[in-house]
C-alpha positions in Angstrom: -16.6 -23.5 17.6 -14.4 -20.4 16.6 -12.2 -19.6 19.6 -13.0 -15.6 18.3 -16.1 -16.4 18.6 -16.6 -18.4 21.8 -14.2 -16.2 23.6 -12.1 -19.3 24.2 -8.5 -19.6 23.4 -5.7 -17.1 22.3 -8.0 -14.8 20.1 -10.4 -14.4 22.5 -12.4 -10.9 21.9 -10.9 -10.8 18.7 -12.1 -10.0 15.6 -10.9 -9.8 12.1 -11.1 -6.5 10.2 -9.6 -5.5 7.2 -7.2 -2.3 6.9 -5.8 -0.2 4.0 -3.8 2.2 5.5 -2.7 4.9 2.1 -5.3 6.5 0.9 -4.9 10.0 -0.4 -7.2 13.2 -0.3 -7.9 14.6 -4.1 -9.4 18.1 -2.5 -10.8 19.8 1.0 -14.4 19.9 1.0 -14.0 23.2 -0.1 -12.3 22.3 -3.1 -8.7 23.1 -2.1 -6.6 20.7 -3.7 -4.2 18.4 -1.5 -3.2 15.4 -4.1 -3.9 17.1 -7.0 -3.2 13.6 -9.0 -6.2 12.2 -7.0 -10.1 12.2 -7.8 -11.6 15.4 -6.5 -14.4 13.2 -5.1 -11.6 12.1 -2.6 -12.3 13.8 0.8 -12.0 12.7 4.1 -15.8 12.1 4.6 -15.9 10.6 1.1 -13.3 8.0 1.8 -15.2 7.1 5.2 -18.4 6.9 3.3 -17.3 4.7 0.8 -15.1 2.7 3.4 -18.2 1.7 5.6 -21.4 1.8 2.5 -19.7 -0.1 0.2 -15.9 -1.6 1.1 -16.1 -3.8 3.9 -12.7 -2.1 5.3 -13.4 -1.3 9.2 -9.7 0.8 9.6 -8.3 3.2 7.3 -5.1 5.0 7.0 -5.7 8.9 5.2 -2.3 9.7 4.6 -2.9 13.4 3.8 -4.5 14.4 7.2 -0.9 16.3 8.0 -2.6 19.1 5.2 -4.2 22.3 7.5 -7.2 21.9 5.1 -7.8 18.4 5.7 -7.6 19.3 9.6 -9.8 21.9 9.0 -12.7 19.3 7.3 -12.1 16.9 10.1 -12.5 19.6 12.8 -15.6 20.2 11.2 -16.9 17.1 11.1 -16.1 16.5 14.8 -18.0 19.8 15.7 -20.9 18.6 13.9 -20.9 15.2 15.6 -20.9 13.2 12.1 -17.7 11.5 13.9 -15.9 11.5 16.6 -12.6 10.9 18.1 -12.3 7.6 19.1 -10.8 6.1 22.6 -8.6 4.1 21.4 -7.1 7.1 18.8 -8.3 7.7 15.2 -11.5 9.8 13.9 -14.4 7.2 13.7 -17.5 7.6 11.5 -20.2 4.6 12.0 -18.4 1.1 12.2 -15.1 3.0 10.4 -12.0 4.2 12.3 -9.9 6.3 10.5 -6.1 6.9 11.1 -4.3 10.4 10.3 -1.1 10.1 8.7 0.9 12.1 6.3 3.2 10.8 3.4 6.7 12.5 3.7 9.3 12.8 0.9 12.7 12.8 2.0 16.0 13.6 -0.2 18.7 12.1 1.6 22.1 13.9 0.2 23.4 12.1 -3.0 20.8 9.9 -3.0 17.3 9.7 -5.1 14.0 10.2 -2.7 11.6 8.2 -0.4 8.5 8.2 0.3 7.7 7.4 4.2 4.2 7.2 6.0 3.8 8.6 9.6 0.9 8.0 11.4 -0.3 9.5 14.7 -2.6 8.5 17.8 -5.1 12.0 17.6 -6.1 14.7 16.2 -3.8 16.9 18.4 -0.7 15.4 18.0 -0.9 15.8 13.8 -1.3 19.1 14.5 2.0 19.6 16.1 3.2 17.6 13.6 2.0 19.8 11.0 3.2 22.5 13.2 7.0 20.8 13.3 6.3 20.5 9.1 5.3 23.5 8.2 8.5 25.7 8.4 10.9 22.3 6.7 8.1 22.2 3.5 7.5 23.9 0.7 3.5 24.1 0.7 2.8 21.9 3.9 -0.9 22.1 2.3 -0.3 19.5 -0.7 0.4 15.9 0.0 4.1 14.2 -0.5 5.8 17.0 0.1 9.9 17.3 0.5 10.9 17.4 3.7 14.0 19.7 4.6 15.5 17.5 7.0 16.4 13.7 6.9 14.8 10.1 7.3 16.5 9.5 10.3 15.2 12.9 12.2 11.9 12.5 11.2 11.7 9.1 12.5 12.5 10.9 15.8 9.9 13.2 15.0 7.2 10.6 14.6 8.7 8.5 17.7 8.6 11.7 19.8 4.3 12.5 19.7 4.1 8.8 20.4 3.5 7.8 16.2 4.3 4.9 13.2 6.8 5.4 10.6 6.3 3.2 7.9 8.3 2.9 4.7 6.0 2.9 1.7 6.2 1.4 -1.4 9.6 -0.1 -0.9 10.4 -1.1 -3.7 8.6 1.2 -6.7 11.6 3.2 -8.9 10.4 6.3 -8.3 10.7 7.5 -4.4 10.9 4.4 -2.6 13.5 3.2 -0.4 14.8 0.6 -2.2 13.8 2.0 -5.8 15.6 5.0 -5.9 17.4 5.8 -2.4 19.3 3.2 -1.0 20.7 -0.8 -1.1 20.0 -1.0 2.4 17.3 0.5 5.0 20.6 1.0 7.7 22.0 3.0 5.3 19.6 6.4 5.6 17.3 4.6 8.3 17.4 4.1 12.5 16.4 0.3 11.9 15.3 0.2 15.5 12.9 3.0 14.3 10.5 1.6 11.9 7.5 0.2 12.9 6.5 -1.9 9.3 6.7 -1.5 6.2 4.8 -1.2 2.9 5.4 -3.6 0.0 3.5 -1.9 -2.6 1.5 -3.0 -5.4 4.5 -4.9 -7.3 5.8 -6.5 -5.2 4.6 -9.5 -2.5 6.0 -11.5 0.7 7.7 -13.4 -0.9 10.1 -10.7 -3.0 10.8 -8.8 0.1 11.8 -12.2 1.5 14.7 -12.0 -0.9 15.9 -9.2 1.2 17.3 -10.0 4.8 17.3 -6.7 6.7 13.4 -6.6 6.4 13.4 -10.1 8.0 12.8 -8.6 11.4 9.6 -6.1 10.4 6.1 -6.9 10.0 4.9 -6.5 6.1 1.9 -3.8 5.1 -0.1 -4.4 2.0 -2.1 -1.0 0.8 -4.0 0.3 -2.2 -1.9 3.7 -2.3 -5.5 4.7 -3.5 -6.2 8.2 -5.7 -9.4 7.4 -6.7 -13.0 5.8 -4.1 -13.4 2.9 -6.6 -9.2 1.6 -5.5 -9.6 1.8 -2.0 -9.1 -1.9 -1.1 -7.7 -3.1 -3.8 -4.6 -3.9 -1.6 -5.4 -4.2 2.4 -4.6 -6.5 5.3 -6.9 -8.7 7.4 -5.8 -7.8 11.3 -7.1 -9.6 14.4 -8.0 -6.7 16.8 -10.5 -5.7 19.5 -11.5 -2.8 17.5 -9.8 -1.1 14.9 -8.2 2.1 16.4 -4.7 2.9 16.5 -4.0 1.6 19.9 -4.3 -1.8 18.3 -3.1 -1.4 15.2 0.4 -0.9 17.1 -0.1 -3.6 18.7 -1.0 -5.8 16.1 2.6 -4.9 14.1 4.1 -5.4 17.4 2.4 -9.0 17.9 0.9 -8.3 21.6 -1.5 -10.0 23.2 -2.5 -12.4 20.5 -3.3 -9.4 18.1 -1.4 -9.6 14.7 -1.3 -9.5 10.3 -3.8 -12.4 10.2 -3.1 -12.0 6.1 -2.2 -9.5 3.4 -4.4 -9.5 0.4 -2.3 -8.2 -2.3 -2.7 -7.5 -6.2 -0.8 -10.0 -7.7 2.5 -8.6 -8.5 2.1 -8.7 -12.3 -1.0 -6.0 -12.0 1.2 -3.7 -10.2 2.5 -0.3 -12.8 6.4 -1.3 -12.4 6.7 -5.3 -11.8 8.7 -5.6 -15.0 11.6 -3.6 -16.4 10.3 -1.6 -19.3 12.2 0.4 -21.9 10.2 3.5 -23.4 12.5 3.4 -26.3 10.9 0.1 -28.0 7.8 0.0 -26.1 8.9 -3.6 -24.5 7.6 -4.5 -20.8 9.7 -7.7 -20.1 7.7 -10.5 -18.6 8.5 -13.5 -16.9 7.8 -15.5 -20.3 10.4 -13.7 -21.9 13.1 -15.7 -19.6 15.9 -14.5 -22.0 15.3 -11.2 -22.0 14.6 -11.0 -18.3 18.0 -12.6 -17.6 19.5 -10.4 -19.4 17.6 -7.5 -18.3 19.0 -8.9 -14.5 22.4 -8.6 -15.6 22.3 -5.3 -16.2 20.9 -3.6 -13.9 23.8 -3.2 -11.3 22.8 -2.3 -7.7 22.7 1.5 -6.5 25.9 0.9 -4.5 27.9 0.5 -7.6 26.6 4.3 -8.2 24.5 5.6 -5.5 24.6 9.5 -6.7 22.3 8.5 -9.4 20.3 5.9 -7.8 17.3 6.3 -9.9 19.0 5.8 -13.0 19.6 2.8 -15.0 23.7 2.4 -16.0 22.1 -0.4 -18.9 20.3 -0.4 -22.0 17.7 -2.6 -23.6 19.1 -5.7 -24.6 16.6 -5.9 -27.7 17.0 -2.0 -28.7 20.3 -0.7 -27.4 17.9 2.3 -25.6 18.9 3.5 -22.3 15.5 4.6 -21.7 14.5 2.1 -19.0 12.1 2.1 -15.8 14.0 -0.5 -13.4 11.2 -3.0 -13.0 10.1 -4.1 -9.3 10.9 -7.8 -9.9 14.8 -7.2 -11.3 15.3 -4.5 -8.7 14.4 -7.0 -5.9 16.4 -9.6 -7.5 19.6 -7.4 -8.0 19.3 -6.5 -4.0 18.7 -10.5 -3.2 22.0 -11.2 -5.3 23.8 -8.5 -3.2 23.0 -9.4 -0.3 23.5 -13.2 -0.6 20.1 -14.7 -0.9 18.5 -16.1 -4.1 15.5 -17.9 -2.1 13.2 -16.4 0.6 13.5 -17.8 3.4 10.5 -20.4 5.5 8.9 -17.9 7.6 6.2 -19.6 9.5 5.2 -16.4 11.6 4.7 -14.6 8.3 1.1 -14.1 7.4 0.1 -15.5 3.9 0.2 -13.6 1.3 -3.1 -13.8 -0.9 -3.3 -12.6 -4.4 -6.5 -11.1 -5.3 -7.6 -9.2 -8.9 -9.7 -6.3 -7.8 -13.6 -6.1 -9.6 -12.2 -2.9 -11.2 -9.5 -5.4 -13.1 -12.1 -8.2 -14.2 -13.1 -8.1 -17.4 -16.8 -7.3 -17.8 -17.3 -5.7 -14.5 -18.1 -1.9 -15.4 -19.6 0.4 -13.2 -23.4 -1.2 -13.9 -22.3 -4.9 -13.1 -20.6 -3.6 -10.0 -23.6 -1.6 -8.7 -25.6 -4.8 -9.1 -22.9 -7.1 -7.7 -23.0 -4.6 -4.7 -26.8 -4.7 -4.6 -26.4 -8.3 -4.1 -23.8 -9.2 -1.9 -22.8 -5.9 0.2 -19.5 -5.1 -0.2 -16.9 -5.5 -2.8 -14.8 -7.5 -0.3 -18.2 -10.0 -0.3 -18.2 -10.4 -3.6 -14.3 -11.5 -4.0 -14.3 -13.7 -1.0 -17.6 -15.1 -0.1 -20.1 -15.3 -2.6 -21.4 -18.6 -3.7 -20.4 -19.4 -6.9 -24.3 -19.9 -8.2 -25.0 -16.6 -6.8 -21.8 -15.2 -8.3 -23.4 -16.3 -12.0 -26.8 -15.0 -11.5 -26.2 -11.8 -10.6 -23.1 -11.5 -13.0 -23.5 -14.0 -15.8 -21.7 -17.3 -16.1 -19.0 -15.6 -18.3 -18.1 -13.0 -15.7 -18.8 -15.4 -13.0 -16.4 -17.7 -13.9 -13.5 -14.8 -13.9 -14.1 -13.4 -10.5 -13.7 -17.1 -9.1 -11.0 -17.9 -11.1 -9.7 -14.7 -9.5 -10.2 -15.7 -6.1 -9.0 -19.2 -6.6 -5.3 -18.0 -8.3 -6.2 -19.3 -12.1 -6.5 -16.1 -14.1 -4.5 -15.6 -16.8 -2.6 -12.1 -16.2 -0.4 -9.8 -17.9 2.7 -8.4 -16.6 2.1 -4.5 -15.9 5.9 -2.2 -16.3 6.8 1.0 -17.0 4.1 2.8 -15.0 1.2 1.0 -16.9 -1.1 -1.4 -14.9 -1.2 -5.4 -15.2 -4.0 -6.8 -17.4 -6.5 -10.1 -16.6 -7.2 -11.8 -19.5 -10.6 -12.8 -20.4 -9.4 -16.3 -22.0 
C-alpha cells in the first residue's frame, strides 16, 4: 500500500494537491478594475469558485490581493463567513486555500524591468504591505505596478512581514529577470533572498538547467492566468498536509518530507515567446528551421554586452534584414547557457519531473460544449487530462477528439512553435 496512504513511511499524512500560484484579478466585485487585461469575470470569489467546482487545484496563489479593492472583497467575504482565514495562513473557501500575493514591477537603474511575486502568510500582513506600497506606486489599486524602490529592498520588505519572493516568468522578453533585466539574478538580486522561482510558460526544467545560479532554487510552474478557463493550465503537484502557506514554505524549503512532487508545464512550444520572431517578415523560427535558429543564436548577444538596453535586440532577421525582433525564450536561454559555460543541463535527481501537458482549451475540438460535457463526466479538468480511461475518454468526446487528449497526455501531439507574443498551436493530424 501507498505509504501516503497507510501513514507509513516518509510521506506519512501527506497528500498531493495541485497549486497554481499567478492568477490575476480582472475587477473588484464592484467592478473596479485591478488587471484591466484580465476577464472581468476574474474576482477573487470567482477564481475560488472555479478552483474548487471545476479545476481540481486545492492551493491558489491571487497575485493581485496587494490592491485595497481586492482587500476590500476579501474582507467581505470573511465577514459573511463564505471563507475564512485559515490556520495555517491563506483565505480558504470549501476544500480551496487561497494565498494573497501581489506582482511587483521593479526598474532597476539602466536596466529593462521585472516582474517579482510576493506572497504573504495573512490577511494583515498584506495590508501593511499595501500600506509600505502605497506611497512607492503610482495607483497601488491596479496590478503590476512599478515600484519606486529596488529588487533588492523589496526582498527585505517581503522577508521582514515573514513572506515569499518569487521571480516570475524568468525568462519572458518583456519584464522578466532574465528577458529584459539582467544576465545574472546576483546582479540586481540578494540570492540568499529568493524563495523559488517561476519558469513561465516558455520555458521548462530543463532550459533553466542551462543556467547555473538557479541550480540552488526550487522551480514553480504557473498559468499567469487572465481569464477562469486558464487557471491550471500550468500548476505544480506538492506533497503537503494541507495546502496553506505554512506548508507551501515548507515544501520549497524540502522540510519534513514535504516538497515539488512534479511541475506540469505547457510544453514550451505553446508558450507566446518560445521562438524568436521578427514582426518585420512575419517569421516565428522553430526548432525545424535549424539554420535559421542557429543563426538567429548567433545574433542575439547577451545583455552584458549592452545592458542599458536590455530589452532590445542588437540583430536583425537573418531572412529579412528587419531589426524588428522579439528575443525568443529558447535563444535567450541558450545565449545565457553559452555565457555562462554550460551547453547541457545538468543530472539533477532531486529535481521534480517536468511533465508536458496541452491544456483542453488547446485540443482541437474541445469548445466550450465538449468541455462542459467532458466535465459532466469526469469532474474536473485535471480528471480529464490525467485519469480518464481511454474508452470513457471516446464516448464522452468522440474517438477523433479522444485520441488527441491522450496523445496529449502521453507526449505524441504534433505542436507548433508559439513566438512573438502568439500562443503555440496542437495540430489535429
Amino acid at each position: 500500500m501507498d505509504a501516503m496512504r497507510d501513514g507509513r513511511g516518509p510521506d506519512a499524512g501527506l497528500r498531493r494537491v495541485f497549486a497554481d500560484l499567478h492568477l490575476h484579478i480582472g475587477f473588484t466585485g464592484r467592478g473596479e478594475p485591478v488587471k484591466i487585461s484580465a476577464s472581468r469575470a476574474l474576482t477573487f470569489r470567482n477564481i475560488a469558485h472555479e478552483a474548487s467546482r471545476r479545476k481540481g487545484i486545492r492551493l491558489l496563489g491571487v497575485i493581485d490581493a496587494h490592491s485595497p479593492g481586492v482587500q476590500r472583497d476579501i474582507a467581505e467575504l470573511l465577514d459573511r463567513g463564505e471563507m475564512e482565514e485559515a490556520p495555517g495562513g491563506g483565505i480558504r473557501y470549501r476544500d480551496v486555500t487561497i494565498l494573497l500575493g501581489a506582482e511587483i514591477e521593479v526598474k532597476e537603474p539602466g536596466r529593462g524591468p521585472a516582474h517579482h511575486l510576493v506572497f504573504m502568510r495573512d490577511f494583515e500582513a498584506m495590508r501593511s504591505f499595501t500600506d509600505w506600497l502605497r506611497p512607492r506606486m503610482a495607483n497601488v489599486a491596479l496590478s503590476s505596478q512599478r515600484l519606486r524602490a529596488g529588487g533588492r529592498e523589496l526582498q527585505r520588505e517581503a522577508a521582514a512581514r515573514g513572506g515569499l519572493f518569487i521571480p516570475a516568468h524568468i525568462f519572458t522578453p518583456h519584464r522578466s529577470l532574465y528577458g529584459s533585466c539582467a544576465d545574472r539574478l546576483s546582479d540586481v538580486l540578494d540570492p540568499g533572498g529568493v524563495d523559488a522561482v517561476e519558469l513561465g510558460l516558455s520555458a521548462d526544467t530543463a532550459m533553466a538547467g542551462l543556467v547555473p545560479e538557479l541550480d540552488r532554487y526550487p522551480f514553480l510552474t504557473n498559468s499567469d492566468a487572465h481569464s477562469l478557463a486558464r487557471i491550471g493550465r500550468e500548476y505544480n503537484a506538492m506533497l503537503l498536509a494541507e495546502p496553506s502557506f505554512d506548508e507551501l514554505r515548507k515544501a520549497l524549503r524540502g522540510e519534513d518530507g514535504r516538497r515539488i512532487a512534479a511541475n506540469y508545464g505547457l510544453d514550451p512550444r505553446l508558450g507566446k515567446y518560445h521562438r524568436t520572431h521578427c514582426a518585420g517578415c512575419g517569421t516565428t523560427w522553430d526548432e525545424a528551421d535549424t539554420a535559421v535558429a542557429d543563426a538567429a543564436a548567433t545574433a542575439l548577444a547577451p545583455m552584458a554586452a549592452a545592458p542599458a538596453a536590455a530589452s532590445e535586440l542588437p540583430a536583425r532577421c537573418p531572412l529579412c534584414g528587419s531589426a524588428k525582433l522579439i528575443r525568443g525564450v529558447s535563444d535567450r536561454v541558450r545565449a545565457l547557457g553559452r555565457l555562462a559555460g554550460r551547453d547541457e543541463p545538468p543530472m539533477n535527481p532531486g529535481r521534480p519531473p517536468y511533465i508536458c501537458q496541452v491544456p483542453l482549451e488547446f485540443i482541437p475540438g474541445v469548445g466550450p460544449k465538449l468541455l462542459e460535457r467532458l466535465l459532466e463526466r469526469f469532474g474536473t479538468e485535471m480528471g480529464v487530462l490525467h485519469e480518464a480511461p481511454p474508452e470513457a475518454l471516446a464516448e464522452a468526446a468522440g474517438g477523433k477528439t479522444a485520441a488527441l487528449i491522450l496523445a496529449a497526455r502521453e507526449g505524441r501531439l504534433a505542436l507548433r512553435s508559439g513566438g512573438g507574443g502568439r500562443y503555440g498551436k496542437a495540430l489535429s493530424g
